[in-house]
C-alpha positions in Angstrom: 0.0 0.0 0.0 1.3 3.4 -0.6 2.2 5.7 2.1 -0.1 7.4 4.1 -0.8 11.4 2.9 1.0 13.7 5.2 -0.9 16.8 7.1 -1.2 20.1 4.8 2.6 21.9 5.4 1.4 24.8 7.7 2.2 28.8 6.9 4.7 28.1 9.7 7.0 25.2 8.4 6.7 26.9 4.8 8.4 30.2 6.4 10.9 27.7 7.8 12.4 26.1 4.5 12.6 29.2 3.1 14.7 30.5 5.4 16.5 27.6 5.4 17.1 27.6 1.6 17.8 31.4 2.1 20.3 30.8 4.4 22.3 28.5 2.7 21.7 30.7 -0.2 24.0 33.1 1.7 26.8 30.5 1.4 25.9 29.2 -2.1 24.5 29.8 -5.6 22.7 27.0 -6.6 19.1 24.9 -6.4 18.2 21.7 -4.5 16.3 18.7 -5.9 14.4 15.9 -4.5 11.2 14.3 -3.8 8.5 14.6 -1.7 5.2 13.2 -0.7 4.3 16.7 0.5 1.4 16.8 -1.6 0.2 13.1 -1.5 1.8 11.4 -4.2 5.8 11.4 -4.4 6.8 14.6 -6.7 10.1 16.1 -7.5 10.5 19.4 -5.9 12.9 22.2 -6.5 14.1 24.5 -4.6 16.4 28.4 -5.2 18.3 28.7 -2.7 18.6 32.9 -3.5 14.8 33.2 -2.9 13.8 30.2 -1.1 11.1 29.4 -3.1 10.1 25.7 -4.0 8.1 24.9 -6.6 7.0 21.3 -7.8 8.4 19.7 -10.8 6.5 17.2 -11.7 2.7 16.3 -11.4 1.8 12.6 -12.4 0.0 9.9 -11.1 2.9 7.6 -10.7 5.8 7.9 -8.2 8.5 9.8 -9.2 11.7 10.0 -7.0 15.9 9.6 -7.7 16.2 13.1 -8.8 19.9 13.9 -10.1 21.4 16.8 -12.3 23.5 16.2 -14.9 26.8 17.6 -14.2 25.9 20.9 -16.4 22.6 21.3 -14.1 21.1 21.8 -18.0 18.4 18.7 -17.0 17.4 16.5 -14.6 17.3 12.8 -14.4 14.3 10.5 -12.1 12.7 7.5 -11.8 9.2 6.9 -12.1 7.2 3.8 -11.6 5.7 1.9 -14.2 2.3 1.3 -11.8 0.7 4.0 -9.7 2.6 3.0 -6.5 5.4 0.8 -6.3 7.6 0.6 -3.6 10.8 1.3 -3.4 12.2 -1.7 -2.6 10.9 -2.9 -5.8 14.3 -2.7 -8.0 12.4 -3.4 -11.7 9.1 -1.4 -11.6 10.6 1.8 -12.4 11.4 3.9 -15.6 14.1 5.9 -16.4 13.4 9.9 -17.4 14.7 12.5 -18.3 13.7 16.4 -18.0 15.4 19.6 -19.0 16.3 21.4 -15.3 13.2 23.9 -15.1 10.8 20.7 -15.6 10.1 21.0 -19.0 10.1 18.6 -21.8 9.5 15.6 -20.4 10.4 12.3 -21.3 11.3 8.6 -21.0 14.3 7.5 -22.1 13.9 4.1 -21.1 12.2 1.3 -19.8 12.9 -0.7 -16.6 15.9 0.9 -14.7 16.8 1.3 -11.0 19.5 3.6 -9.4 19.9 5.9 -12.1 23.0 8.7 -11.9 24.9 10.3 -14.0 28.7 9.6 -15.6 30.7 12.5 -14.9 31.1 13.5 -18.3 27.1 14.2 -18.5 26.9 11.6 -22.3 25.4 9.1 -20.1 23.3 7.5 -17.2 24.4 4.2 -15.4 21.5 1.9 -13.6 20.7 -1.4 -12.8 18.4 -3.7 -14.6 19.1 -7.8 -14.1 21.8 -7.2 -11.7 23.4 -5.7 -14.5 25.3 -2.3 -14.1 24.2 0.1 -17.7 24.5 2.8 -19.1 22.5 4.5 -21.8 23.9 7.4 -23.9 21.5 10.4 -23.7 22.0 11.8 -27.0 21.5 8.9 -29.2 19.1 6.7 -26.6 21.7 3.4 -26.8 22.0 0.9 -23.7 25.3 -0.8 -23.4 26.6 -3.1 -20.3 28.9 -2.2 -18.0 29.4 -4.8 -15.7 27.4 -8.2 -14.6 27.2 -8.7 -11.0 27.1 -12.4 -11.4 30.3 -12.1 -12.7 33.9 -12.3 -10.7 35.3 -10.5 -9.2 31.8 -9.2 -7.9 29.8 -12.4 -7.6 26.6 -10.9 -6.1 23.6 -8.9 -6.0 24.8 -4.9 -7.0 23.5 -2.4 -5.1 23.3 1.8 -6.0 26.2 2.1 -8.3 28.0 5.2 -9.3 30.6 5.7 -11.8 33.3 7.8 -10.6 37.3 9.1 -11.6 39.5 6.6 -12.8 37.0 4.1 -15.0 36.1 3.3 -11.3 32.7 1.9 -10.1 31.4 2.5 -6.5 28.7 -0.1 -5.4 27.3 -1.7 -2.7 27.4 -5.8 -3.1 25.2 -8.1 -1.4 23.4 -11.4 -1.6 26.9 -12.9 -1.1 28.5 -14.5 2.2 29.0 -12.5 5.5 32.3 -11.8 4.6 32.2 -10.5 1.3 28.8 -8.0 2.3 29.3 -4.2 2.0 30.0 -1.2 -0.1 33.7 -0.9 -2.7 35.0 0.5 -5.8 35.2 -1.6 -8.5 38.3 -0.9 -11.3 36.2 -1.8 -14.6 39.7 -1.3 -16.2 41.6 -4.3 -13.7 38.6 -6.2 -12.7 39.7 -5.9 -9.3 37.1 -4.8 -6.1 38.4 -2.9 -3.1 36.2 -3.1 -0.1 36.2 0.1 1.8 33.8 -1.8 4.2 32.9 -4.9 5.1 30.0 -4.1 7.1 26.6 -6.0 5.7 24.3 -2.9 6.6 26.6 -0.6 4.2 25.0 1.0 1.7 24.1 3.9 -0.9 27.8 5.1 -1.6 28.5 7.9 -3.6 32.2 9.8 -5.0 33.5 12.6 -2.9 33.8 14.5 -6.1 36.8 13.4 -8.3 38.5 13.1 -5.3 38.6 9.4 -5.7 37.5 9.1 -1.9 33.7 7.8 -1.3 30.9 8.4 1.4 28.4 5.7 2.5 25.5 4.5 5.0 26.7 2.7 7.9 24.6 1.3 10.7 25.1 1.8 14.3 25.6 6.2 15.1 23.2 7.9 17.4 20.4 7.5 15.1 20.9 3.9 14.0 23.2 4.5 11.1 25.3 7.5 10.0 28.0 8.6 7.4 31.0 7.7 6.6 34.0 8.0 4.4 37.5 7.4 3.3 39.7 10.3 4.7 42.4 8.8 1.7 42.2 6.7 -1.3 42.5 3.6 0.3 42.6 5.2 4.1 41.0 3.3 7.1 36.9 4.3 7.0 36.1 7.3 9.6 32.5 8.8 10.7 32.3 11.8 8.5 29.1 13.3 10.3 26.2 11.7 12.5 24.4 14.3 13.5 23.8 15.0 17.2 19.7 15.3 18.1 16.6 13.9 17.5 17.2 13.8 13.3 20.4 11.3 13.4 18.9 8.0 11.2 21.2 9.5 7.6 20.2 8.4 4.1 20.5 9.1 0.9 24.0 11.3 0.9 25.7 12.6 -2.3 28.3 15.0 -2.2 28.6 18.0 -4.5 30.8 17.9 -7.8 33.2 20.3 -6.2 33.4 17.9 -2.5 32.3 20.3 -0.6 29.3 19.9 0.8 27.1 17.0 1.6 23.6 16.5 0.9 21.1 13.9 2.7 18.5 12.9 4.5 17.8 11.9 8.2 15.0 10.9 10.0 14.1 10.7 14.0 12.5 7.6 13.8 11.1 5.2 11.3 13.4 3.6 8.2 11.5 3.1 5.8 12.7 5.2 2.7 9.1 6.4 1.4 7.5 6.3 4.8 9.1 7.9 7.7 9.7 11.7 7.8 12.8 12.2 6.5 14.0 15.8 6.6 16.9 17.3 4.1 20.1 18.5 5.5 23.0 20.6 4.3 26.7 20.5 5.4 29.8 21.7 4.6 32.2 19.0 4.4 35.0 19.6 7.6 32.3 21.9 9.1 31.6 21.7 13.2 28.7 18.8 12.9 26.3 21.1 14.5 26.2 23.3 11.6 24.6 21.4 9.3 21.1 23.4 7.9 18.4 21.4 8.3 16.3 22.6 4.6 12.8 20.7 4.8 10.1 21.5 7.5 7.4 19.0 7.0 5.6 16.1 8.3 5.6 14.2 4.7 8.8 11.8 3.5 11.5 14.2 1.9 14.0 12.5 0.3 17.0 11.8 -2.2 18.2 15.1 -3.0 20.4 17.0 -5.1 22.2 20.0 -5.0 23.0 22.2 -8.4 26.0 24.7 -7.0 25.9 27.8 -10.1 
């Protein structure tokens, strides 16, 4: 069953996230992406961060989450389902599209994709289909295979990859024995997968801009999981925030082209990714944890974002 609609957002909380987007504003050019059951159904939402107003992308029946710019901020990548509600979890009932950056133009550019993001050079977009890590070339609309996860040295079930410097693949891998569980970068050049952790609840890691370091989900932290990262390219994995307070359960991070700042969500209670009330926060990277912005003011499930830095 789909989630349950949220309460209206009141005069109050909307004067909150627009101060919040103001006030990062003051630190950054740039819009934020993501979605939001806000209104009932799951939208995409964007947000200026010089005015703090929010205005909704997308109005369809169907869900439509995974927001992502493409790294010219000129359009917008998403997901949305193939049936009115499908549930997350559910890694082949989704659609990959494709819109320019303002929410115009429309379109699906094809069928039966999960995990969707970007290459850095903005010609493509990887995702999952089969246990399969694609890619699809937005110009010309052709799929391609980048990597089978039944295949050594990977050997299990792919999870949220991202393509990154170096012909390098981040991805979480499970399905597979205790030992071999967790998240690691995967050289498509030597075959060869480095584990940056081992931990089975690992998850959802993303590039630290070309940096060649990553960030992932980890559980345990204050709020049942939090961030972390490698300090080097190949460094022992540190906490790179959990968030002191009530808002300390972190998903959904991606880091800003320039790794700076760090974009996610966190919730106070409740996992469930299109459920519980996740609220969007805002940090810069190195930054005293308590000064992370927390953007969103709402009741509904606000989640997977995206920042655009002009």
């Amino acid at each position: 069953m789909p989630p349950s609609a949220p309460a209206a957002g009141t005069v109050e909380e909307q004067s909150k996230e627009a101060g919040a987007f103001k006030a990062l504003g003051r630190d950054l050019r740039g819009t934020l992406v993501w979605s939001s059951n806000r209104e009932g159904n799951h939208e995409l939402y964007r947000a200026d961060l010089a005015t703090g107003q929010v205005v909704r992308l997308t109005n369809h029946p169907h869900v439509d989450y995974l927001s992502r710019y493409s790294p010219d901020g000129r359009q917008i990548s998403f997901l949305r389902s193939r049936r009115p509600w499908v549930s997350f979890r559910e890694v082949d009932g989704w659609d990959l599209m494709i819109m320019d950056a303002d929410g115009s133009n429309q379109r699906r550019l094809i069928e039966q994709a999960y995990h969707a993001v970007w290459t850095p050079d903005g010609r493509s977009i990887t995702y999952t289909r089969d246990n399969k890590v694609m890619a699809v070339d937005v110009g010309s609309g052709q799929e391609r295979t980048i990597v089978d996860g039944a295949d050594a040295p990977l050997a299990g079930r792919i999870d949220e990859p991202m393509l990154g410097p170096g012909n390098r693949l981040a991805l979480a891998l499970k399905g597979v024995s205790r030992g071999r569980q967790g998240v690691g970068i995967l050289s498509l050049d030597r075959r060869t997968f480095e584990r940056v952790s081992s931990n089975p609840s690992a998850c959802e890691i993303a590039w630290i801009g070309q940096t060649g370091r990553v960030v992932w989900i980890e559980g345990s932290g204050r709020g049942g999981t939090r961030v972390m990262h490698t300090p080097s390219a190949g460094g022992t994995p540190e906490v790179l925030i959990d968030l002191p307070g009530a808002y300390s359960h972190e998903y959904f991070p991606v880091v800003t082209p320039d790794g700076r700042w760090l974009i996610w969500g966190a919730a106070a209670e409740g996992h469930e990714h299109d459920r519980a009330d996740y609220e969007i926060f805002a940090w810069r990277i190195g930054t005293p944890a308590e000064s992370a912005t927390r953007l969103t003011w709402s009741t509904s499930n606000d989640q997977w974002p995206d920042l655009r830095i002009d």
